[in-house]
N, C-alpha and C positions, 0 to 999 in steps of 0.2 A: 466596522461596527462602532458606534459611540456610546460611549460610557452617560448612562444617563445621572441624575440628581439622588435619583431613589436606590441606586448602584451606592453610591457614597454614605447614603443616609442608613442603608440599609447595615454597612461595614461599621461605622459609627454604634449603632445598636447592638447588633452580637459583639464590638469591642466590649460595650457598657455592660452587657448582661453576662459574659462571659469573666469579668471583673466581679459582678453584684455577686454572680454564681461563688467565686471564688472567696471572696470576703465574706459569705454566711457561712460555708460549707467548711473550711478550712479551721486549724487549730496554732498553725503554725505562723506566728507574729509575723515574718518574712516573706513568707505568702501570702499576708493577708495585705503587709502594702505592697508586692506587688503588682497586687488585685486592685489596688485604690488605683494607681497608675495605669493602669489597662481603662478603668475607665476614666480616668481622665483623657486619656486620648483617646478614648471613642466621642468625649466631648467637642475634644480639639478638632477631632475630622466632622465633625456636624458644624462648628464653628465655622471655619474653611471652604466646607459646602458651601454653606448660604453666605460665604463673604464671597464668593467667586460666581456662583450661580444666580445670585437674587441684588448685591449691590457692585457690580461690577467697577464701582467709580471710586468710591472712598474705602473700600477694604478695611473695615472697620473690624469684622468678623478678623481677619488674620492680625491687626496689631493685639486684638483681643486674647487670640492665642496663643501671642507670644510672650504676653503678661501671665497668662494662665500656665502657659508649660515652667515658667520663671519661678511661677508661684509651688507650683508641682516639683519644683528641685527642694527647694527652700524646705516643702513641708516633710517630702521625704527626706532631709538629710538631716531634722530637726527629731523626727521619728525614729531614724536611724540609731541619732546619738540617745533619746530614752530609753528606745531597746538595749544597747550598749549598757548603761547603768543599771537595768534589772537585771539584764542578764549576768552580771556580775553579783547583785546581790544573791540572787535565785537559782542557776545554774539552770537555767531549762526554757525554752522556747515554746512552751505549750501558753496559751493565754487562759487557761481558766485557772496556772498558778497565779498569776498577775491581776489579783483582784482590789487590794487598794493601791492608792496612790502613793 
């Protein structure tokens, strides 16, 4: 049986939603980016999708998402480290103590 487009697209979506879910619902800073990251890569596998499925020649879609998962390090380790400084001033992981800058 082969794995169709809307198979991919479809995994790509419950990644993103199950990320969205997770980033509104949640209170806990460390969950909340690892919800950003879930949906990044539900992005990446829509990306992939349609670089394999629709341009088969120049795979634009995958240099795209290897800039974008690149990017996705960067922003979570940047993230990481301002959670690290609050959490030292504040001692606590909830985001509604973390209200100014």
């Amino acid at each position: 049986m082969a794995v169709s487009v809307y198979s991919y697209l479809f995994l790509g979506l419950v990644l993103f939603l199950i990320g969205l879910a997770g980033s509104v619902l949640t209170k806990n800073v460390i969950k909340v980016l690892i919800s950003i990251e879930f949906m990044l890569l539900g992005v990446n596998i829509n990306f992939v999708t349609f670089a394999v499925f629709c341009d088969s020649v120049n795979l634009d879609g995958c240099i795209l998402t290897l800039f974008y998962t690149g990017l996705g390090a960067v922003e979570l380790a940047v993230a990481l480290y301002l959670f690290y400084l609050m959490f030292r001033k504040k001692q606590s992981d909830d985001i509604g103590k973390y209200t100014e800058l």
